[in-house]
C-alpha positions as CSV (number, residue, x, y, z in Angstrom):
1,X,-7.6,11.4,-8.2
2,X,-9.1,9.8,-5.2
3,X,-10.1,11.9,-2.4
4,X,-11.2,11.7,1.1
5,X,-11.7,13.9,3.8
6,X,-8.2,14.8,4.8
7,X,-5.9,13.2,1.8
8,X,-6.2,12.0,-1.5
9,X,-4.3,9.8,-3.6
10,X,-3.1,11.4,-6.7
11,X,-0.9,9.3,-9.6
12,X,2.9,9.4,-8.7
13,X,4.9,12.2,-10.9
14,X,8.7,12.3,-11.4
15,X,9.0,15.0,-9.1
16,X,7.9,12.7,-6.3
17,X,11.3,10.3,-6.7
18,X,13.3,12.1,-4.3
19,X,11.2,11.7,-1.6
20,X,9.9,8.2,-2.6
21,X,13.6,7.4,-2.1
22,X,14.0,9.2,1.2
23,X,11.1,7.6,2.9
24,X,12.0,4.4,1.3
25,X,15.7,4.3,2.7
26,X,14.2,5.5,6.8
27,X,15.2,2.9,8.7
28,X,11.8,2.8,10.4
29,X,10.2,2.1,6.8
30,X,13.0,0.2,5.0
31,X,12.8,-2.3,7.6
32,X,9.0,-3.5,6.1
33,X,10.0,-3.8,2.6
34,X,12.2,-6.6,1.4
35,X,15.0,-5.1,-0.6
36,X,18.1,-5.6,1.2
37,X,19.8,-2.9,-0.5
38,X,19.5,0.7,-0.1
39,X,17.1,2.7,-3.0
40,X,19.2,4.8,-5.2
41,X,17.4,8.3,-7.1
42,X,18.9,6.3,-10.0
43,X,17.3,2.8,-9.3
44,X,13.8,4.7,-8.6
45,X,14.1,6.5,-11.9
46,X,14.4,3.5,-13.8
47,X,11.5,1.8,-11.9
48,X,9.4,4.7,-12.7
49,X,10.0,4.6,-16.9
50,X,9.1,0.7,-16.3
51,X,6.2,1.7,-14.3
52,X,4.8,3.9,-17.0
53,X,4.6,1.3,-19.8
54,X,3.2,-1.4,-16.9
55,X,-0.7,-1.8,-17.6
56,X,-1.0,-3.9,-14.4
57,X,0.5,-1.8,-11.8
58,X,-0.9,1.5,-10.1
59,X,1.2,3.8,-7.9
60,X,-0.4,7.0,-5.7
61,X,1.3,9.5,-3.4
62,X,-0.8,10.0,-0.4
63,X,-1.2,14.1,0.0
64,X,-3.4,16.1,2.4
65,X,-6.3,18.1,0.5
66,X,-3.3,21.1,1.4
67,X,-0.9,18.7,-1.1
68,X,1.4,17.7,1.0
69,X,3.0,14.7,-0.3
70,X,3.1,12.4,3.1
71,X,3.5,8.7,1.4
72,X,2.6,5.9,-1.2
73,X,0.4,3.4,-2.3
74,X,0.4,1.2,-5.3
75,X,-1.7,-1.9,-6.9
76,X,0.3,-4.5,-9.0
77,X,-0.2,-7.4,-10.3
78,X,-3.9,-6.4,-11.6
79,X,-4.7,-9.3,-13.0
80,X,-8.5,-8.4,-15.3
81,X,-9.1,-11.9,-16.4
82,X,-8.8,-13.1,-12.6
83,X,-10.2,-9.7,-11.4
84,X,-7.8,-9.4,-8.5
85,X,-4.5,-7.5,-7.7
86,X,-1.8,-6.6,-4.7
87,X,-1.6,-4.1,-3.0
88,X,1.4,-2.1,-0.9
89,X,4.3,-0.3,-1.1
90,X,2.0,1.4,1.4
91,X,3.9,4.3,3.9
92,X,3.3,7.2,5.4
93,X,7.1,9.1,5.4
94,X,7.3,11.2,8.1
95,X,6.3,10.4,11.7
96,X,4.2,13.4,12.2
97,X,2.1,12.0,9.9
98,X,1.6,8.7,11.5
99,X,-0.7,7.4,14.3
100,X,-3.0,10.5,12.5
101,X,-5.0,8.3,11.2
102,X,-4.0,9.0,7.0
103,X,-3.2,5.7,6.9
104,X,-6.4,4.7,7.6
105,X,-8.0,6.9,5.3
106,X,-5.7,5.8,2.6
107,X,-6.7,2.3,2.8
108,X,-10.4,3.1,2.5
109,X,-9.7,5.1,0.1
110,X,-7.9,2.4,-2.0
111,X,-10.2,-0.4,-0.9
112,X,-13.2,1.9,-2.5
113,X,-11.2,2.2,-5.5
114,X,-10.4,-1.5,-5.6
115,X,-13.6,-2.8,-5.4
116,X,-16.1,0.0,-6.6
117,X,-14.4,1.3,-9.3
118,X,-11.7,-1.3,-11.0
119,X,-14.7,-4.1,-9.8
120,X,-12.0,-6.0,-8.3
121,X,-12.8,-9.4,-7.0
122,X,-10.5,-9.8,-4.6
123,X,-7.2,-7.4,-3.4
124,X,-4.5,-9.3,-1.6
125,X,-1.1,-8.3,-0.1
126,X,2.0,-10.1,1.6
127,X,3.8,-8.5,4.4
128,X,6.8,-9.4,7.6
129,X,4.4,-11.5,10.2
130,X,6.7,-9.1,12.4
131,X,4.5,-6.3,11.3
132,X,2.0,-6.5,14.0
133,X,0.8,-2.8,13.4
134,X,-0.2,-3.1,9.9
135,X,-1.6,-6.9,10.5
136,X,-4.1,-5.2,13.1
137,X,-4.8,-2.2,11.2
138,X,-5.8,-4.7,8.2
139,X,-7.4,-7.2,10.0
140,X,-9.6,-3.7,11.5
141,X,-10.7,-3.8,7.7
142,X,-11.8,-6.6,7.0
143,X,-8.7,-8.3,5.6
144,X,-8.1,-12.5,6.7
145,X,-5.1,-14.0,6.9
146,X,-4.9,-16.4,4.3
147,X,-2.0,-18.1,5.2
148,X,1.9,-17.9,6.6
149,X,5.1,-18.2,4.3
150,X,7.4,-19.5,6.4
151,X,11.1,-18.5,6.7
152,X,10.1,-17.0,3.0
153,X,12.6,-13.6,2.6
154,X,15.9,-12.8,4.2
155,X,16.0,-9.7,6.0
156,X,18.4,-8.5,8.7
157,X,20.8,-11.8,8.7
158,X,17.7,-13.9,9.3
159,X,14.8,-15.9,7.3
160,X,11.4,-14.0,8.1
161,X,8.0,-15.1,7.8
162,X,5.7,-13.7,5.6
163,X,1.7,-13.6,6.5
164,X,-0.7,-13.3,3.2
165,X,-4.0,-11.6,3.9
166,X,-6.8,-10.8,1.8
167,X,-10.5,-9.4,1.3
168,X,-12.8,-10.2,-1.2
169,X,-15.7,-8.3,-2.5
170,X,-18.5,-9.9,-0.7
171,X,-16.3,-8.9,2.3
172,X,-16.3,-5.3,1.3
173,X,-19.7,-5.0,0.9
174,X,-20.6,-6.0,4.2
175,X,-18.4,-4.4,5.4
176,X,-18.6,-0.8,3.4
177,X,-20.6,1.2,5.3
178,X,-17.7,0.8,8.5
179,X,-14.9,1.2,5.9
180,X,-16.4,4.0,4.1
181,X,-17.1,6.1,7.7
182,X,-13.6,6.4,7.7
183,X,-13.2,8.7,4.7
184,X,-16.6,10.8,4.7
């Protein structure tokens, strides 16, 4: 278990599915992710038994010290040989939970786990170039954009572009001591 000073990040369980679908299919969330169908309890089920047997992904609920389950996080594509791996499926599920500041905590929290304890070399992600909120709040890390994807996934009834970022671990380490403030 990860913890910081108002959450931690704790390994996903079966009872978590339900909700993992709910936030999943909120409008407001569903939007950032690019399935284009609706998230069925059935679909997450099977996801999770494949999840289990998957040495290269990772996969947290976000929960207040009180253990309130308020959203997710994973790592995939953990690549050892390469020492790097992606990272999302990041949410917080219910809007009195967001602009809190959890989210914030939660990527500290993961970068710390990235870097310091899986000695990561670099952690990367993909995400809508629409998603101005999340580009800041990365870039507030640490993270560069690496790159655009243009027109790269259908959402909506049009193509969207997709904006790479990334940090490497030189780029944590200078940067630590800001990062870290924001969890102790």
């Amino acid at each position: 278990m990860l913890v910081g000073k108002r959450i931690r990040l704790r390994a996903v369980e079966e009872k978590d599915l339900p909700k993992i679908v709910e936030w999943r299919n909120k409008p407001e969330i569903y939007q950032y992710f690019y399935e284009y169908e609706p998230l069925s309890n059935a679909q997450q089920k099977i996801w999770f038994e494949k999840f289990l047997k998957n040495e290269s992904e990772k996969y947290f609920i976000i929960e207040t010290t009180a253990g309130k389950a308020i959203g997710t996080v994973g790592l995939t594509h953990i690549d050892w040989r390469n020492r790097k791996c992606e990272w999302g499926r990041f949410l917080i599920g219910e809007k009195k939970h967001q602009g809190k500041g959890y989210g914030k905590e939660a990527v500290a929290l993961i970068l710390k786990y990235v870097f310091e304890h899986l000695n990561m070399h670099k952690l990367y992600c993909d995400l809508f170039a629409s998603n101005q909120k999340v580009i800041s709040l990365y870039k507030s890390f640490g993270f560069e954009i690496e790159g655009t994807l243009r027109k790269h996934v259908f959402k909506n009834g049009d193509y969207q572009d997709v904006v790479m970022m990334g940090m490497l671990k030189e780029e944590y380490i200078k940067n630590r001591k800001s990062i870290l403030k924001r969890i102790v």
